[in-house]
Each structure stands twice: as C-alpha cells, then as structure tokens.
N, CA, C and O of each residue as an XYZ file, in Angstrom:
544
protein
N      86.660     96.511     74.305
C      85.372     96.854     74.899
C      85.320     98.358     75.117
O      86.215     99.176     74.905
N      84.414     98.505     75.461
C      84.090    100.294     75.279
C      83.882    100.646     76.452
O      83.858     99.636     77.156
N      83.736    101.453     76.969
C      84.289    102.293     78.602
C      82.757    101.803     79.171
O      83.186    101.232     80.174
N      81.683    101.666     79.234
C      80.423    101.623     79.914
C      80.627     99.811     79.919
O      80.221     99.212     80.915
N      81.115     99.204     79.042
C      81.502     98.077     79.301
C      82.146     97.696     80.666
O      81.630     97.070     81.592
N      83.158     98.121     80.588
C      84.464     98.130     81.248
C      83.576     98.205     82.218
O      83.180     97.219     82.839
N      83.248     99.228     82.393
C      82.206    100.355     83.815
C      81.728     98.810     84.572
O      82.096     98.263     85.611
N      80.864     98.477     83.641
C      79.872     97.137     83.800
C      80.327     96.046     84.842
O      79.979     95.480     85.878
N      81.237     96.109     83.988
C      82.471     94.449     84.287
C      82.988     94.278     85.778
O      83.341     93.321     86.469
N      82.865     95.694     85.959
C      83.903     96.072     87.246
C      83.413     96.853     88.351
O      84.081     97.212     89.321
N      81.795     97.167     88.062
C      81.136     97.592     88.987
C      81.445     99.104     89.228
O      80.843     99.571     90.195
N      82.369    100.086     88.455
C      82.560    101.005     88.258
C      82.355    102.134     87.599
O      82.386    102.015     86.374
N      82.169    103.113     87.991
C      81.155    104.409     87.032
C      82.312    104.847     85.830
O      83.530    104.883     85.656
N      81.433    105.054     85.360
C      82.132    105.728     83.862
C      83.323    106.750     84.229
O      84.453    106.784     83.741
N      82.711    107.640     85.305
C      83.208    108.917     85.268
C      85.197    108.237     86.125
O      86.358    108.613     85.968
N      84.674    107.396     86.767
C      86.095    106.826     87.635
C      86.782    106.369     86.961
O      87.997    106.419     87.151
N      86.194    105.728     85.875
C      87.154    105.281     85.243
C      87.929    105.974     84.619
O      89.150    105.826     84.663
N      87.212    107.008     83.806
C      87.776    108.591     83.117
C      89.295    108.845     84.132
O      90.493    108.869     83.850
N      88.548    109.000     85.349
C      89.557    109.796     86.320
C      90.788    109.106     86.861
O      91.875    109.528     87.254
N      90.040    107.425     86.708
C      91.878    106.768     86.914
C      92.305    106.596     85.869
O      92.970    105.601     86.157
N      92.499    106.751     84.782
C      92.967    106.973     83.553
C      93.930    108.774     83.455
O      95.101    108.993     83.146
N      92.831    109.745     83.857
C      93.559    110.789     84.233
C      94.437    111.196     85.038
O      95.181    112.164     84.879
N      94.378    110.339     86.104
C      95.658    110.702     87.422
C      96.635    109.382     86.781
O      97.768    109.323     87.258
N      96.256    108.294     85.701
C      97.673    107.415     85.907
C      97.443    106.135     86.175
O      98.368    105.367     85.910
N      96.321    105.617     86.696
C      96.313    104.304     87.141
C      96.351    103.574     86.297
O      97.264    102.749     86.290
N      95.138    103.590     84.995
C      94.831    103.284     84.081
C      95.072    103.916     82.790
O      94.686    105.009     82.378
N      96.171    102.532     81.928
C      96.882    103.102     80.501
C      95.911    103.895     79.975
O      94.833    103.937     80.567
N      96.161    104.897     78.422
C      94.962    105.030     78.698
C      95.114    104.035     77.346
O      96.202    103.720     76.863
N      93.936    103.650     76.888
C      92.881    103.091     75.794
C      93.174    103.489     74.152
O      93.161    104.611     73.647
N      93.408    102.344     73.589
C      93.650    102.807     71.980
C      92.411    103.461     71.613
O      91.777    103.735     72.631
N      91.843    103.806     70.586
C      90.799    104.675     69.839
C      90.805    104.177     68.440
O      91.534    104.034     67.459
N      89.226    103.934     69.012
C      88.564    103.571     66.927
C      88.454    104.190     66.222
O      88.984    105.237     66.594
N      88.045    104.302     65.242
C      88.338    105.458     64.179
C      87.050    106.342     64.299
O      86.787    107.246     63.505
N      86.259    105.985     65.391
C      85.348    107.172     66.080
C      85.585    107.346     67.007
O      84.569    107.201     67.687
N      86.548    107.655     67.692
C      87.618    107.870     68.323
C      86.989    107.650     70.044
O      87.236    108.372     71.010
N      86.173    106.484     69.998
C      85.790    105.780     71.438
C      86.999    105.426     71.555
O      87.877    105.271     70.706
N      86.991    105.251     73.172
C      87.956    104.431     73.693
C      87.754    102.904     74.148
O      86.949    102.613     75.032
N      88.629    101.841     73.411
C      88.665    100.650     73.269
C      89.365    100.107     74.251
O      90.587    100.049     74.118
N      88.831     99.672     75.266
C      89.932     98.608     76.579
C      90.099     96.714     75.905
O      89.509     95.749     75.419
N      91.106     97.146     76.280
C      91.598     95.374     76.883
C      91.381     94.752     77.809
O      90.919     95.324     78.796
N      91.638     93.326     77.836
C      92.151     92.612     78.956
C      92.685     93.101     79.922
O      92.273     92.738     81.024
N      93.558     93.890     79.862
C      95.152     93.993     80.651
C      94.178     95.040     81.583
O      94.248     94.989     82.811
N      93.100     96.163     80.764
C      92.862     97.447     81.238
C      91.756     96.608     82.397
O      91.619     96.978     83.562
N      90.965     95.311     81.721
C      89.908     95.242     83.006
C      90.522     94.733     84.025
O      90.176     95.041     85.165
N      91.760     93.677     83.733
C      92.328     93.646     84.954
C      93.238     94.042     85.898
O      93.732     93.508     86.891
N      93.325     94.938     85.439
C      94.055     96.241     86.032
C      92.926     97.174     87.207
O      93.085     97.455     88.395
N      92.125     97.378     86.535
C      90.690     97.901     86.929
C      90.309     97.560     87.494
O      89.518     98.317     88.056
N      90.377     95.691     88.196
C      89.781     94.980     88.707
C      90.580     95.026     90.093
O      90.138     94.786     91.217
N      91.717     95.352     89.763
C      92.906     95.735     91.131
C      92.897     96.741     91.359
O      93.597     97.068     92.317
N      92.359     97.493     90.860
C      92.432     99.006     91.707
C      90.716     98.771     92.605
O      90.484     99.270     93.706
N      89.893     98.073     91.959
C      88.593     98.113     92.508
C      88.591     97.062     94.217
O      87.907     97.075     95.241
N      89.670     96.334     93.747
C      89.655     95.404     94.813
C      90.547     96.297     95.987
O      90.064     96.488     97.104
N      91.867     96.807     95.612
C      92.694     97.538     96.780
C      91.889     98.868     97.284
O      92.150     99.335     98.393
N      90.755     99.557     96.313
C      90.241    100.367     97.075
C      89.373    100.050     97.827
O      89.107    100.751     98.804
N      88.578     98.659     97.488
C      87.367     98.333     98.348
C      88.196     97.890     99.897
O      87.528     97.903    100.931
N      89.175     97.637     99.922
C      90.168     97.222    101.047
C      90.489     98.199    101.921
O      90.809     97.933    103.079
N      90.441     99.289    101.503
C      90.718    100.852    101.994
C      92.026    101.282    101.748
O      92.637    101.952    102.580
N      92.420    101.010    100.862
C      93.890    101.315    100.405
C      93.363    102.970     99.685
O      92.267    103.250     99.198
N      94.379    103.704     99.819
C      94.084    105.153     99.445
C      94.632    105.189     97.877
O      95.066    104.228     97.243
N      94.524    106.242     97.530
C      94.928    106.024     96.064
C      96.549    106.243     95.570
O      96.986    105.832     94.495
N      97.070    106.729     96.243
C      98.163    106.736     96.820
C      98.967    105.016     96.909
O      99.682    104.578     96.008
N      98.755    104.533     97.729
C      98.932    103.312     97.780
C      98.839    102.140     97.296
O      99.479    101.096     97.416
N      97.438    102.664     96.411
C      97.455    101.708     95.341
C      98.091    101.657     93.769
O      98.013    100.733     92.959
N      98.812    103.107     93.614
C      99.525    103.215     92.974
C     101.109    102.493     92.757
O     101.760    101.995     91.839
N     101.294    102.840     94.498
C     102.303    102.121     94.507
C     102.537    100.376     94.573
O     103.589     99.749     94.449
N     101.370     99.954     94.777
C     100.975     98.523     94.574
C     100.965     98.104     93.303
O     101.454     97.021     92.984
N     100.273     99.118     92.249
C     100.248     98.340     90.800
C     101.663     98.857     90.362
O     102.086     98.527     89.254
N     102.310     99.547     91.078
C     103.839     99.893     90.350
C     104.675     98.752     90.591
O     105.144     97.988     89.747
N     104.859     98.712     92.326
C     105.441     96.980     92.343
C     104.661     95.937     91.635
O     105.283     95.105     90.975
N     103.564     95.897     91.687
C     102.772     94.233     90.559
C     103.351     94.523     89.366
O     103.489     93.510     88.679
N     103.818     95.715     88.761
C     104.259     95.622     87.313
C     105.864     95.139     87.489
O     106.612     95.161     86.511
N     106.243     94.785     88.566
C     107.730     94.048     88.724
C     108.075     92.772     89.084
O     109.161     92.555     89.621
N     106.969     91.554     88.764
C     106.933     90.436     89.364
C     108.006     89.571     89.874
O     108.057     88.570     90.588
N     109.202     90.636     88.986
C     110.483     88.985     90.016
C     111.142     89.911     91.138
O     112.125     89.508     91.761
N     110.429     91.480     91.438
C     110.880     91.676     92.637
C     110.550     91.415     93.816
O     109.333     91.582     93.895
N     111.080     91.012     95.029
C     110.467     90.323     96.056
C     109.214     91.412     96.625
O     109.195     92.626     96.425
N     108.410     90.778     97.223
C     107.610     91.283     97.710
C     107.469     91.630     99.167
O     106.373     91.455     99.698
N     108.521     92.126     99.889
C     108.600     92.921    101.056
C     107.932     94.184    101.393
O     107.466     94.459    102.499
N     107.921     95.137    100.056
C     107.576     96.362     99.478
C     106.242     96.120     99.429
O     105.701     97.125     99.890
N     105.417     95.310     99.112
C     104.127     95.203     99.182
C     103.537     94.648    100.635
O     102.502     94.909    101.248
N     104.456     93.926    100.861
C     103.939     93.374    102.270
C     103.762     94.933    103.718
O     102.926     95.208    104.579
N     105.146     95.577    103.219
C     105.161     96.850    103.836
C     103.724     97.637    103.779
O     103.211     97.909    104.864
N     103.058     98.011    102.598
C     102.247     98.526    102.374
C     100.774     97.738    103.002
O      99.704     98.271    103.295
N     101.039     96.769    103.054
C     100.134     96.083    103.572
C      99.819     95.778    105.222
O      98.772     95.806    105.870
N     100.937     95.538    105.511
C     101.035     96.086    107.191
C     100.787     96.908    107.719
O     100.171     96.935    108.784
N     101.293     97.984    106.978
C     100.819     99.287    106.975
C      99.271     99.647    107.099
O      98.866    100.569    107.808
N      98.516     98.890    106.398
C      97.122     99.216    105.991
C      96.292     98.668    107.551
O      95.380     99.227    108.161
N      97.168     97.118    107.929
C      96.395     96.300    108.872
C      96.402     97.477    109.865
O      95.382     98.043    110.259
N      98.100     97.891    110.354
C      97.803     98.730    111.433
C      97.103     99.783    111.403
O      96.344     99.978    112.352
N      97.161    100.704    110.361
C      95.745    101.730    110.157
C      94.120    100.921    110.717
O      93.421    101.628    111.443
N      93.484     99.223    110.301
C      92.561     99.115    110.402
C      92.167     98.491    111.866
O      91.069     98.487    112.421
N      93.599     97.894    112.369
C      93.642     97.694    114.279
C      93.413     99.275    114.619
O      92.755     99.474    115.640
N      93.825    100.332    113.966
C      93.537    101.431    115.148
C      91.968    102.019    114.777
O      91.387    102.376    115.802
N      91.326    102.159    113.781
C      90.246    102.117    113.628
C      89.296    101.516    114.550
O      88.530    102.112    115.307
N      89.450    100.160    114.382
C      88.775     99.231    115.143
C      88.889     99.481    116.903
O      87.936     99.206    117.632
N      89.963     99.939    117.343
C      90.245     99.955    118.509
C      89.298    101.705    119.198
O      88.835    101.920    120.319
N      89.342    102.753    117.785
C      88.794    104.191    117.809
C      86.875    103.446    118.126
O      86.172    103.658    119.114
N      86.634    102.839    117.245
C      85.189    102.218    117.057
C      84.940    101.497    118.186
O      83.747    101.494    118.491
N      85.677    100.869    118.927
C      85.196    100.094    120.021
C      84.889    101.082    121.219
O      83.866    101.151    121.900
N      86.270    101.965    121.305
C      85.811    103.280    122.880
C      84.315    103.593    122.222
O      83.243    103.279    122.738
N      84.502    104.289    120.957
C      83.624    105.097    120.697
C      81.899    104.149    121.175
O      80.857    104.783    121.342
N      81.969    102.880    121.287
C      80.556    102.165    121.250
C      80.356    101.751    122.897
O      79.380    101.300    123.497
N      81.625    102.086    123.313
C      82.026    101.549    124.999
C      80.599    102.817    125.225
O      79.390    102.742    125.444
N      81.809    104.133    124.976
C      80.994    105.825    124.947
C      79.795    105.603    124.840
O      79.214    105.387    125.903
N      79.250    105.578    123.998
C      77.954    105.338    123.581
C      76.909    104.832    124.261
O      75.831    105.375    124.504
N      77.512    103.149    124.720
C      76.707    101.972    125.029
C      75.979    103.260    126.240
O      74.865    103.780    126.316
N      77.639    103.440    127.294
C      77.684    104.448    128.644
C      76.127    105.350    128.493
O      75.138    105.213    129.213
N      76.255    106.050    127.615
C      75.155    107.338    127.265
C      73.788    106.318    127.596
O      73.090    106.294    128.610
N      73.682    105.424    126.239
C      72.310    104.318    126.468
C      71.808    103.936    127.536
O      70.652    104.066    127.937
N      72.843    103.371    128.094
C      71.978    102.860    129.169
C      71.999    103.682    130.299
O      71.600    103.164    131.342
N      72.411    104.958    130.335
C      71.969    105.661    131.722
C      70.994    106.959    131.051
O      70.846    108.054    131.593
N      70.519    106.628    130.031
C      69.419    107.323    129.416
C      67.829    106.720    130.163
O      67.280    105.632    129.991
N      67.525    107.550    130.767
C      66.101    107.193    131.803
C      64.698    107.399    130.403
O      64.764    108.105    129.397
N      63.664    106.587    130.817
C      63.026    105.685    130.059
C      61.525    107.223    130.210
O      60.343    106.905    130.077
N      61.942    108.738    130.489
C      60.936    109.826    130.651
C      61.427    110.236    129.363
O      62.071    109.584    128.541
N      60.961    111.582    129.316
C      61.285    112.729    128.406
C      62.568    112.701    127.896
O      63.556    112.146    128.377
N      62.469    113.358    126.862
C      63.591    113.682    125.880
C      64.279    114.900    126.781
O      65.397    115.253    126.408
N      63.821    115.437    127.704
C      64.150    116.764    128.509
C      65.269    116.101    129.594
O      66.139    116.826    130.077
N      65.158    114.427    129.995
C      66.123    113.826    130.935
C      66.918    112.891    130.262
O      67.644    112.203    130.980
N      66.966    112.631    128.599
C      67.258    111.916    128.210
C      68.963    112.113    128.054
O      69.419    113.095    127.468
N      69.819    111.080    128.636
C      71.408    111.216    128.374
C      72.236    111.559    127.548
O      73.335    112.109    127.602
N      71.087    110.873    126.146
C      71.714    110.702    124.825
C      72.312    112.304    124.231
O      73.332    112.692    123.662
N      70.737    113.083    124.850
C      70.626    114.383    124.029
C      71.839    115.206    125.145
O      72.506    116.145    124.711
N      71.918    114.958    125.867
C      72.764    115.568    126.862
C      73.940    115.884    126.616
O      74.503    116.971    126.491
N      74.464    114.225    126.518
C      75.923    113.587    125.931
C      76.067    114.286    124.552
O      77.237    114.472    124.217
N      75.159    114.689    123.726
C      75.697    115.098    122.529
C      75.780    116.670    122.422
O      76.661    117.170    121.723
N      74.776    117.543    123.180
C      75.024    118.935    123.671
C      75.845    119.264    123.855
O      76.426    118.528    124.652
N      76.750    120.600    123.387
C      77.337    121.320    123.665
C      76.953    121.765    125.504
O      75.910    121.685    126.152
N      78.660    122.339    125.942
C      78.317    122.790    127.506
C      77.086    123.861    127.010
O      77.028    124.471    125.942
N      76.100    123.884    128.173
C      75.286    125.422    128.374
C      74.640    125.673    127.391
O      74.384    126.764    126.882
N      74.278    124.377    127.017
C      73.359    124.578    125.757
C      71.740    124.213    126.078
O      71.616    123.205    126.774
N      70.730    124.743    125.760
C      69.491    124.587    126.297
C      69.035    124.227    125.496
O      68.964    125.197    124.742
N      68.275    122.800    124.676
C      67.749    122.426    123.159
C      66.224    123.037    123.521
O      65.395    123.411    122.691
N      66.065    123.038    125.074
C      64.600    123.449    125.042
C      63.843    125.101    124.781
O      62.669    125.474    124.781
N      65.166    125.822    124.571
C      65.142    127.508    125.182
C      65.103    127.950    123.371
O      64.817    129.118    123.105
N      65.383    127.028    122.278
C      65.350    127.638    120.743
C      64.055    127.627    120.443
O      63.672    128.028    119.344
C-alpha cells in the first residue's frame, strides 16, 4: 500500500508517518520502480502500535522502547510492565495536579459575586499582584 493509504488506515498524517520512519520507529518501506514507498502488513501494524501507545500518552521515547521489547516475544514481560507503571503513575499524578487545580478554581467560582467584572474573583484570581485591568 502506498503511504496516504497507510495514512488512511491508521488515522495518521502523511507527514508522521514520514517522521516515524525518520527517527526509527517505522522500517522504512521497499520502493516501486517509481520509487513510491510500498508498506506492508507488518508496517500497518506496527503503525497501529505506535498510534495506540501514543494515544495512551506514552512519549516517543517509550514507545520505542515498547516496540523494541514487542520485537522479543519470549522475553518476559516485566520490562514492559515497568514502562507501564511507570506511565499509570505519571497519569495518578496528573489527575491528582487536575483535581487541586478544579478544587482552585471551583474556590475562585463560587466566591465570584453575581455584579461587575470590576468585583469579579475570577478576574482577580487570575491577575497578576498590583495589576489594574481597569487603568489600560
């Protein structure tokens, strides 16, 4: 199949695909004698794992090292599980950053009084000290 194919298949832009091919992720592609590049099987599903570990938030980094262990199937999988733990605790501390941050927030909302934008909390809370939005 031909790269806008591929693109197609996998919900991925042309140009990404170019570029995981250029850093390594992706073999690259035999060539027709008009020297397109021809994917396989192996390349969409390969493609299809990098699309899935990045939609996961795996960095690219990591997902390198994921399709390096998947290319070793009778080694145990501790090494992946590592990487994967790894990822959960990155997305518990996220989640835990997102929750103060909406606690923060909610705080601002509701002691935001129902007058002017001149008493309003929100604009307050987001001001710099000694800042006057009304004096520009």
């Amino acid at each position: 199949m031909k790269i806008g194919e591929l693109a197609n298949a996998t919900a991925t832009k042309v140009e990404t695909v170019r570029f995981y091919e250029r850093i390594g992720l992706l073999a690259p592609p035999a060539r027709t004698s008009a020297n397109y590049r021809s994917y396989g099987s192996s390349h969409l599903a390969r493609l299809s794992f990098i699309r899935r570990a990045r939609g996961l938030g795996f960095a690219l980094d990591a997902v390198r090292e994921l399709l390096r262990l998947a290319d070793e199937p009778d080694r145990p999988c501790a090494d992946i599980d590592a990487i994967a733990s790894a990822k959960i605790e990155e997305i518990d501390t996220k989640i835990a950053d997102l929750k103060r941050l909406r606690e923060e927030l909610s705080r601002v909302v509701s002691a935001c009084e129902t007058g002017t934008v001149r008493s309003c909390s929100v604009v307050e809370a987001l001001a710099p000290s000694g800042w006057n939005h009304q004096a520009d």
